[in-house]
N, C-alpha and C positions, 0 to 999 in steps of 0.2 A: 510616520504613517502616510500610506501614497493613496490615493482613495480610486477607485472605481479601473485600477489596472492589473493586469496580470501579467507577472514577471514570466520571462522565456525561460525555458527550462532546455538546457543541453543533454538530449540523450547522448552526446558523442560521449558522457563522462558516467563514472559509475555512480549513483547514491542512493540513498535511501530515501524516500514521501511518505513520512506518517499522518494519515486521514480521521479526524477526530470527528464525533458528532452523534447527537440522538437520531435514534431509528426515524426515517422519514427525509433528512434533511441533504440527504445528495451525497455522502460519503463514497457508497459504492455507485455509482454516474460517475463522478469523480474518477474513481481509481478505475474503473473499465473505460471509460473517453480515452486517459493517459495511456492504457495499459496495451489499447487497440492501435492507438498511433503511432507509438514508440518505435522507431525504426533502429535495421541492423542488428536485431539481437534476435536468439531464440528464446523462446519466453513458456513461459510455468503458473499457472492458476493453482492454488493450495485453497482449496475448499472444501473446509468441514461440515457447510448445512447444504449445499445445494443450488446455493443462491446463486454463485456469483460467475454467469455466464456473461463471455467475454466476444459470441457470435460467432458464427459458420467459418465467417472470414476476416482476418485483420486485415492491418493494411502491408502494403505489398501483394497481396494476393494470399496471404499464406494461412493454411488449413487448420482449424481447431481440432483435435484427437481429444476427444474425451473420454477417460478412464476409469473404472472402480475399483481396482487392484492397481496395488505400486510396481511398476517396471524396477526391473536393475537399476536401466539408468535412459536419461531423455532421449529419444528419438533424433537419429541422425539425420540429417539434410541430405540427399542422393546427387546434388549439384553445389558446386563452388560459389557463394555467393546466397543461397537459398537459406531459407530459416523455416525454425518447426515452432510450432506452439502446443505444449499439452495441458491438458486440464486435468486434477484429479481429484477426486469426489470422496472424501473418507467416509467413512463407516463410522460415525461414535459409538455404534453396539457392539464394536469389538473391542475384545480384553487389551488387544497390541494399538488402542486407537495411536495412546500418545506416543508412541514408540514410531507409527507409521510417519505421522506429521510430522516429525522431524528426522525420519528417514526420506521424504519428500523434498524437503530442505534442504536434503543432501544433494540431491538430482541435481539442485543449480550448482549446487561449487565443485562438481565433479563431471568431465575433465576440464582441466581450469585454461584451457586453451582458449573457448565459446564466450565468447560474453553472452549473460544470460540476463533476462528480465523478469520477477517474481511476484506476482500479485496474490499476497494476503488478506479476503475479508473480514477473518476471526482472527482479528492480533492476538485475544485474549486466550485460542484453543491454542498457539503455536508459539507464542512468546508469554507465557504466562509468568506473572512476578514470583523472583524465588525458585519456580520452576522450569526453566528452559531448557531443551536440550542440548547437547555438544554441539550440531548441525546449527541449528538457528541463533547460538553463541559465536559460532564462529561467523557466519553471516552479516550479523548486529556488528561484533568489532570489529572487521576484516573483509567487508561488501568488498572494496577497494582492491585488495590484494589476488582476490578472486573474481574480479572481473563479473561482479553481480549487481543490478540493483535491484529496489526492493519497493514495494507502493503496496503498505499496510493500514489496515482500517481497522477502527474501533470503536465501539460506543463512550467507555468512562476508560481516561488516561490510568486511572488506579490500579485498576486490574492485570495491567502488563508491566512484563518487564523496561526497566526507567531507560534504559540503551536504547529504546527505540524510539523515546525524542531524543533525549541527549545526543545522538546519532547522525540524528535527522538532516537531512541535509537542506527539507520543506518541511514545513508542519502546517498543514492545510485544517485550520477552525473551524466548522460545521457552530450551529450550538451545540454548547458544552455547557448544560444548565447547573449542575451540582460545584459547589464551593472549592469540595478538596481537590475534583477534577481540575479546574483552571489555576488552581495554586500549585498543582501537580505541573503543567502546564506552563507556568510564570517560571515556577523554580528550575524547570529543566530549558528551557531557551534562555535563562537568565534576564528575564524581564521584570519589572516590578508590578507586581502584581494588580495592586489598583488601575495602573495603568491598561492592563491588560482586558481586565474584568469591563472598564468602559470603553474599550476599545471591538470586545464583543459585544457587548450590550448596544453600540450603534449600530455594526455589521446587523446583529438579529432585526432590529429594528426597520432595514431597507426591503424587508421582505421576505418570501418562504426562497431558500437555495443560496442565499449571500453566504459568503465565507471570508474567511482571515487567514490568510499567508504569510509564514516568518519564513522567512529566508534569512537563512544562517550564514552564511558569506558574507551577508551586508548588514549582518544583527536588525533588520527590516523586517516592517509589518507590509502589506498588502492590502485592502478591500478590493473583492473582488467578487463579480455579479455573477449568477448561475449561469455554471456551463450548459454548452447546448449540448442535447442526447444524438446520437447518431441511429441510425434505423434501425429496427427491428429488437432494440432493447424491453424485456420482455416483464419488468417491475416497474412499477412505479418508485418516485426518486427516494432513495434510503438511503 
């Protein structure tokens, strides 16, 4: 356990960041800081409630496109060198919801030339346990092969498909208050549990927005102190 650091994170490489934690505690801060920073890539917001606004501008300069209906397919760059960002805002009142969200899915691994960036804030409407689709299966096993990565958030680990820790390439701790969650949790980074449960229960203890980072390369924990928000973020930290 390394205490009060945060590990560097290489966008040069492709992975997966799954963001655990109760409503309130900085999950989505979290995944929108990463998601804005991330350079070299064109990048993808998959939002089912509306929430999860990524701003005007990232970094580079480069323009948020926000959508309510799904394109063919993502938005080309008009310059060598340039990158797009889209956001797409699904409908749960419609009959085709789940069918859309993982035809959204699709936009990043297709054409497999782009390396692309995907931020998920309902793990549980797109990677649902048991029920995933082909697009977000492929994703989950195969980020790598496609040239995709992936920074997915969630309330309780339960609910989703188990690939997206076992996957993970960070698994960033939020509190994670319920039992079966953090056992959920232990058994997918292959941690021993008790170990794990006092290992949150000090992180919570430092304060509202601490978290706990596993990094899977080095089977490492992390504490690690709230990140700072960048401007014009339009919620309060969840």
């Amino acid at each position: 356990m390394s205490g009060n650091a945060f590990p560097q994170i290489d966008a040069t490489r492709n992975q997966i960041i799954a963001v655990f934690g109760r409503k309130g505690e900085g999950k989505s801060v979290w995944a929108r800081e990463a998601f804005r920073a991330w350079p070299g890539v064109d990048k993808l917001v998959i939002d089912p409630t509306g929430d999860a606004d990524p701003g005007d501008v990232l970094a580079g300069g480069v323009r948020t496109q926000t959508v309510h209906k799904l394109p063919d397919e993502m938005p080309r760059a008009t310059k060598p060198g340039e990158h797009v960002a889209l956001r797409y805002v699904a409908n749960p009142g419609k009959a085709s919801y789940r069918e859309d969200l993982d035809r959204a899915v699709g936009l990043a691994l297709y054409p497999k030339e782009r390396r692309r960036l995907v931020w998920v804030d309902e793990a549980g409407e797109v990677f649902p346990a048991n029920r995933t689709g082909l697009n977000a299966r492929v994703l989950l096993q195969q980020s790598r092969h496609w040239y995709t990565s992936l920074i997915l958030c969630c309330p309780r680990p339960m609910n989703i498909d188990p690939l997206c820790i076992s996957q993970a390439d960070y698994v960033v701790m939020y509190d994670v208050p319920h039992p079966r969650d953090r056992a959920r949790l232990a058994e997918a980074i292959g941690y021993p549990p008790a170990e794990l449960v006092g290992v949150l229960n000090e992180t919570r203890a430092r304060g509202p927005h601490w978290y706990t980072m596993y990094v899977a390369r080095e089977h490492r924990l992390y504490r690690c102190p709230p990140l700072p928000m960048s401007e014009g973020y339009k919620h309060a930290q969840q």
